[in-house]
C-alpha positions in Angstrom: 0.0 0.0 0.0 1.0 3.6 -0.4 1.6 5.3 3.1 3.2 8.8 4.4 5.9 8.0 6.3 8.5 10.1 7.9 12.1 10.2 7.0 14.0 13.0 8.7 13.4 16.4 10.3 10.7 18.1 7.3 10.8 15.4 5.7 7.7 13.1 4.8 7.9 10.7 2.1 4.5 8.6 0.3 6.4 5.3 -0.6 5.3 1.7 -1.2 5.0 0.0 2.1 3.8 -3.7 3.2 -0.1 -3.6 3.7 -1.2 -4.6 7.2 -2.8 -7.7 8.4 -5.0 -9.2 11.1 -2.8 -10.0 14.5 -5.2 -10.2 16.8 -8.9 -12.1 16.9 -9.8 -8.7 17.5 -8.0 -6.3 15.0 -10.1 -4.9 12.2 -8.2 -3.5 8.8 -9.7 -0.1 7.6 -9.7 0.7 3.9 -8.9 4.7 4.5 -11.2 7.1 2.5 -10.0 10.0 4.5 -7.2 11.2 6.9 -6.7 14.5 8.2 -3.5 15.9 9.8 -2.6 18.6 12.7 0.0 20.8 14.5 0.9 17.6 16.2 1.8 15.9 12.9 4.2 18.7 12.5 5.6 18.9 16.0 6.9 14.8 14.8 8.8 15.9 11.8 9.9 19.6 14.2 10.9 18.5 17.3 10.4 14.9 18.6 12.0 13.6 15.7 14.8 11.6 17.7 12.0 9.4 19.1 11.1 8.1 15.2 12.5 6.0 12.9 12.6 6.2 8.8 9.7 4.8 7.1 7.3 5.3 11.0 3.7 6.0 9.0 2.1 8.9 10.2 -1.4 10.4 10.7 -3.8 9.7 13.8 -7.3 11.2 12.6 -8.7 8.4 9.8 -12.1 6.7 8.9 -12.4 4.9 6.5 -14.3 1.7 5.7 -14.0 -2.0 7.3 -12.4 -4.3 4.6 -11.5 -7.1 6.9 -12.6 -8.5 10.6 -10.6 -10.9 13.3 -12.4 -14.0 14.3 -14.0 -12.6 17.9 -15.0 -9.4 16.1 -18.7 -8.8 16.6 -19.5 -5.1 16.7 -18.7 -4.3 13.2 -18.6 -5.6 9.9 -16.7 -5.6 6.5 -18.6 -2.7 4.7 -18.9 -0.9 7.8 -18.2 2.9 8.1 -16.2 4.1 10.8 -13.8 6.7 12.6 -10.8 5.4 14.1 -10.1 7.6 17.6 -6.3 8.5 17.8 -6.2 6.7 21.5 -5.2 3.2 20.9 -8.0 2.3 24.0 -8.7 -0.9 25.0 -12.3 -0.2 26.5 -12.3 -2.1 29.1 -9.6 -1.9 31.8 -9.8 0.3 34.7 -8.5 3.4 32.9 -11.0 2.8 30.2 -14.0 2.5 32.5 -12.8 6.0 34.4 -13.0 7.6 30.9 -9.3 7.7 30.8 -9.3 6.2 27.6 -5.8 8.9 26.8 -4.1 6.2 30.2 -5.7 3.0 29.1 -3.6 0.5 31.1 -3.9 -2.3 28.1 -1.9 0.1 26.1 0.7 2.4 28.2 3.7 2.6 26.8 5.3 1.4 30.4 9.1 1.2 29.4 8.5 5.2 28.8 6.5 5.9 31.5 3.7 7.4 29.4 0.1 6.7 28.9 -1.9 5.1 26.3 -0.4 4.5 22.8 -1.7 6.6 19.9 -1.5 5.7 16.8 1.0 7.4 13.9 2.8 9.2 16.8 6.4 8.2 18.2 8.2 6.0 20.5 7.1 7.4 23.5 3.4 6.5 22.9 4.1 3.3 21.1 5.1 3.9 17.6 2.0 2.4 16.6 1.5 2.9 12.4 -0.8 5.8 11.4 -3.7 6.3 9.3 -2.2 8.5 6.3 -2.3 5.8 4.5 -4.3 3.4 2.1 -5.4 0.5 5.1 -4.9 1.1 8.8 -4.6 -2.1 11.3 -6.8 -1.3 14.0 -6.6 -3.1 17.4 -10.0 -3.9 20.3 -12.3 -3.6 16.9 -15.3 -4.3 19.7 -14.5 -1.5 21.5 -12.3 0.8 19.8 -14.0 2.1 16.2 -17.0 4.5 16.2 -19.4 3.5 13.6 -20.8 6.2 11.7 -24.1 6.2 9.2 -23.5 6.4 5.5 -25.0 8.9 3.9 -23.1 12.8 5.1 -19.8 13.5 3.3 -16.5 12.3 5.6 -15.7 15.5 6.2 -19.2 15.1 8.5 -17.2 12.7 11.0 -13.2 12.2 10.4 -12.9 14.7 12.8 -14.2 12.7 15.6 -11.0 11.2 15.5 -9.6 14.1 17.0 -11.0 17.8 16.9 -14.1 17.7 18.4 -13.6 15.4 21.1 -10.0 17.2 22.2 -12.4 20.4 22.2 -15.1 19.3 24.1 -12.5 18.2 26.3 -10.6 21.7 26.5 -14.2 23.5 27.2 -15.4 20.7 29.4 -12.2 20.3 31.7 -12.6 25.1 31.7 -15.4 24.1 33.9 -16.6 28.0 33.2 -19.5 28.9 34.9 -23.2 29.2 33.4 -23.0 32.6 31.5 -19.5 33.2 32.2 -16.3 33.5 30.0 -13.3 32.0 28.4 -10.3 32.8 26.7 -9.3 30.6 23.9 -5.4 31.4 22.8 -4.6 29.7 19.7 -7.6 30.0 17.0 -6.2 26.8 14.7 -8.3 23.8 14.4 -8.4 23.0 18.2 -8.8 26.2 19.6 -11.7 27.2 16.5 -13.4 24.0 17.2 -13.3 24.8 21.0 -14.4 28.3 20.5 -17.6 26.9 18.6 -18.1 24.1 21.5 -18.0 27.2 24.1 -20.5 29.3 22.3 -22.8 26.2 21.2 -22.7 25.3 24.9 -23.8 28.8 26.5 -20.6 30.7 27.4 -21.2 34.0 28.1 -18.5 35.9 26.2 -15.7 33.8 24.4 -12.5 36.1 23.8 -10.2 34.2 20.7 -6.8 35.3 20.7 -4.4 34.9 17.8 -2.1 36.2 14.8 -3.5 34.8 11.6 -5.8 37.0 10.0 -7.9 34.3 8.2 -8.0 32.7 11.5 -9.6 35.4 13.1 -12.1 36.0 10.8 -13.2 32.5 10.8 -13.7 32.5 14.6 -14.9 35.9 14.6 -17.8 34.4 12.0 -18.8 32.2 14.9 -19.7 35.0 16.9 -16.7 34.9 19.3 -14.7 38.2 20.5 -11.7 38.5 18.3 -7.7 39.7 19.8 -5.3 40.3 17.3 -2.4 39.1 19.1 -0.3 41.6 17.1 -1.8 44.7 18.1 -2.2 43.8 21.4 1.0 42.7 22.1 2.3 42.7 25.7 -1.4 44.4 26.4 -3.4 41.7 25.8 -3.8 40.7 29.2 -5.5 44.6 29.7 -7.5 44.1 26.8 -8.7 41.0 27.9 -9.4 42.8 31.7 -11.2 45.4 29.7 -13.6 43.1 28.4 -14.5 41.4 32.1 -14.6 44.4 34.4 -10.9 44.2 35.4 -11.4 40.5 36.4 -9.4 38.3 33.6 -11.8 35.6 31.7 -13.6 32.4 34.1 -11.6 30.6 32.2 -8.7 29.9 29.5 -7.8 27.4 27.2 -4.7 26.8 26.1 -4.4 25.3 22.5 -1.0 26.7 21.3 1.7 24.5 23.2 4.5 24.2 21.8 4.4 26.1 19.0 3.5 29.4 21.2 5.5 32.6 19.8 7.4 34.5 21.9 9.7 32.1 23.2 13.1 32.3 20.9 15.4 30.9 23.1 13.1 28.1 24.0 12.6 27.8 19.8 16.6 27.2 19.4 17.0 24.7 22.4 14.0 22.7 20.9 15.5 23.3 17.2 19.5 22.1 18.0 18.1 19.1 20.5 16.4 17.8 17.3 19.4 17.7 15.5 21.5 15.8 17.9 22.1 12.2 17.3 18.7 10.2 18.5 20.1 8.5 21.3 21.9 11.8 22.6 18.4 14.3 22.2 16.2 11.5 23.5 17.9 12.1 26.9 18.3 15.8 27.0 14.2 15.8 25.7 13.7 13.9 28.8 15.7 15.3 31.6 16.7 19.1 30.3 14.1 19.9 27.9 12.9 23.1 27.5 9.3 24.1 26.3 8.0 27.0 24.5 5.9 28.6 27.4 4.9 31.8 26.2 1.3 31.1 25.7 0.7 29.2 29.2 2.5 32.0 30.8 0.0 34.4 29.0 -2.9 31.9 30.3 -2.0 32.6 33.8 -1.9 36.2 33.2 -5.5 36.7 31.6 -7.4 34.1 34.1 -9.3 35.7 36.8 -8.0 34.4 40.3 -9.5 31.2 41.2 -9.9 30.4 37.3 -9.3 27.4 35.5 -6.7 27.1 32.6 -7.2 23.9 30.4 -3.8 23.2 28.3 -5.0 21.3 25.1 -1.9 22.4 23.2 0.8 19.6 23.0 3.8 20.4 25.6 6.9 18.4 25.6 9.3 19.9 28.2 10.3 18.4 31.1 12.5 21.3 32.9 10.2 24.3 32.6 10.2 27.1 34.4 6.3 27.4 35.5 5.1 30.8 38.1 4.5 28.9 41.0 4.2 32.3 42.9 1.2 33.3 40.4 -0.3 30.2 40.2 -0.3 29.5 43.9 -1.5 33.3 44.7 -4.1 33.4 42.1 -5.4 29.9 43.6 -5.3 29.2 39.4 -6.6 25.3 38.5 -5.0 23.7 36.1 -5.9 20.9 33.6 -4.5 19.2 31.1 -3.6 16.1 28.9 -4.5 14.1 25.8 -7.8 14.0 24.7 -10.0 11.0 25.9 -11.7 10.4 22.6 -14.1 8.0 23.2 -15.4 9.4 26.4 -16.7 12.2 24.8 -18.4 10.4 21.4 -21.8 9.9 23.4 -21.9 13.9 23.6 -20.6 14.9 20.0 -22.3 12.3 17.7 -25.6 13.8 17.3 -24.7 17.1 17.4 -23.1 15.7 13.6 -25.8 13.4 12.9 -28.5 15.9 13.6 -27.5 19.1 11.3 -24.1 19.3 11.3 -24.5 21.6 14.7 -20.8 22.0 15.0 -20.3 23.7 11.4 -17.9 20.1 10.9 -19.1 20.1 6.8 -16.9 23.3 6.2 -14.2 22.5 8.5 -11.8 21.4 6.0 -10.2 24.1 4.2 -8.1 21.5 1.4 -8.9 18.0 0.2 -5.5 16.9 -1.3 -4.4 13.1 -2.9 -2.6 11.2 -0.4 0.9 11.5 -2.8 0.2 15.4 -2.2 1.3 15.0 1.2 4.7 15.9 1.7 3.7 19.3 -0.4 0.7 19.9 2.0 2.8 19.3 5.0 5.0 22.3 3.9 2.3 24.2 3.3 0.6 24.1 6.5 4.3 24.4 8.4 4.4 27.9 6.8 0.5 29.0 7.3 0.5 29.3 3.5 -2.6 29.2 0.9 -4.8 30.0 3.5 -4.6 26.2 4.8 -6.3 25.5 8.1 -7.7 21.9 8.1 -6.6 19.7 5.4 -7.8 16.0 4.7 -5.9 13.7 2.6 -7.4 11.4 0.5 -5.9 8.0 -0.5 
């Protein structure tokens, strides 16, 4: 099969690979008719580089349909349309049945100390094969796949793989108060789709902050409160004060991580650890790694004290230098992690099966040929032709 695979720092290849097969009575193969890709795809080829190999296949937000079934597979079939969550989750182990599905125990990568795998991501969570690719070899096929009807375009649930659900998560883990509001920092496709999720669920006042101009028209469209971060500047936190009586916003969310601006020394220490031999920037990554803060140091500066900041932005650091004083005076909650994908499908799936409430139809800015997938990962590393969300097509 033909399959995106990564190959070095910026750069992806689409070569020829081995197709996959059944391993387990209850794997599933997934003929892939779409497969979207993130920030997170490019913070692989950026910055955790050291933890892939050449020819590791990428991509964790696929559906697609079910070509093949193991022998104890009962809740789907071969013909079967469904949307793969990017938590490899077992369903059923302690974790699982917490709604933990981002810790399943079945799954945690326990030589690495870190949770659940995921699939087309690196060592550190598994370096389990991804979905930009023609077939996907999908693992707990009872529990794992959500089925979807036939009949809406994919563009109507791929994204349940990820977007949504790591939304809902972000708004849901605010905890803002009926009528109250939120800062979202970060308008891409997490902090767009949260922004939505916060207004179709009764904030108040949403504030979205960010610096690309298309971006903040599209969230502005929703009907949030718009900040261009490049007026603002080092004022943003008054302009945010401004907007809620002096206070600071109920809530923030976080959904830059590590690609926050501001942070250039941060930006080279990431940049030259990625270009160290693996075995050498694997250890530094884990024991003096430094993350690009700017945008959770901004968090803690527009939250009103006793506010809650939700970090859905992927961080990587493990030596940061957080404001304990802040945090601790301004009695600050914080919350964080991967998003626990199924947990969350109950809630999202018929806001997509009943009128595409979450705007999910239009999401996608580009539809692009799987073999136009190195091309479109450059593209949406430099912000350019107006890509936002892009699916690729096998």
């Amino acid at each position: 099969m033909r399959a995106l695979t990564y190959q070095g720092r910026r750069d992806v290849r689409v070569e020829t690979v081995p197709d996959p097969r059944i391993q387990d009575p209850t794997d599933i193969i997934v003929r892939i008719t779409s497969s979207g890709f993130c920030g997170s795809d490019l913070h692989l080829c950026e910055v955790l580089g050291p933890y892939l190999d050449p020819g590791d296949i990428l991509g964790h937000e696929p559906m697609g349909v079910v070509e093949e079934v193991g022998p104890d597979v009962t809740a789907v079939t071969p013909g079967d349309r469904v949307v793969i969550p990017f938590n490899v989750s077992c369903g059923y182990c302690h974790m699982c049945g917490q709604g933990l599905h981002s810790q399943c125990e079945t799954t945690q990568v326990r030589e690495r100390g870190m949770g659940a795998s995921l699939f087309g991501f690196t060592k550190l969570y598994g370096q389990v094969p991804g979905g930009q690719a023609e077939y996907l070899r999908v693992p707990f096929g009872n529990a794992l796949p959500i089925k979807v009807p036939d009949g809406p375009p994919d563009d109507r649930f791929v994204f349940l793989s990820d977007v949504p659900p790591t939304a809902w998560q972000a708004v849901e883990y605010a905890d803002i108060p009926p009528g109250g509001s939120i800062t979202v920092l970060g308008l891409g496709p997490i902090g767009a789709m949260a922004a939505r999720i916060a207004l179709h669920r009764g904030v108040g006042l949403v504030i979205g902050v960010g610096l690309v101009p298309e971006r903040l028209d599209r969230v502005s469209g929703y009907g949030a409160t718009c900040l261009d971060l490049r007026r603002y500047g080092k004022h943003l936190g008054d302009a945010v004060r401004d907007l809620t009586d002096g206070r600071g916003t109920d809530a923030v969310i976080d959904a830059v991580g590590m690609e926050a601006h501001g942070s250039p020394v941060a930006k080279a220490a990431l940049t030259a650890v990625g270009l160290l031999p693996d075995a050498l920037a694997q250890r530094l990554m884990e024991t003096a790694g430094v993350d690009r803060l700017a945008a959770l140091h901004t968090a803690v500066d527009l939250v009103r004290r006793g506010g809650t900041i939700s970090v859905s932005g992927v961080h990587g650091g493990s030596a940061d230098p957080m404001p304990m004083l802040t945090l601790f005076d301004k009695q600050i909650q914080l919350r964080m992690g991967q998003a626990n994908v199924r947990r969350w499908v109950d809630d999202l799936l018929p806001l997509l099966i009943d009128g595409d409430q979450l705007g999910v139809d239009s999401f996608a800015t580009h539809h692009l040929p799987l073999e136009e997938g190195p091309q479109a990962y450059d593209t949406f590393r430099k912000k350019g032709d107006g890509m936002f969300k892009t699916l690729l097509i096998p």
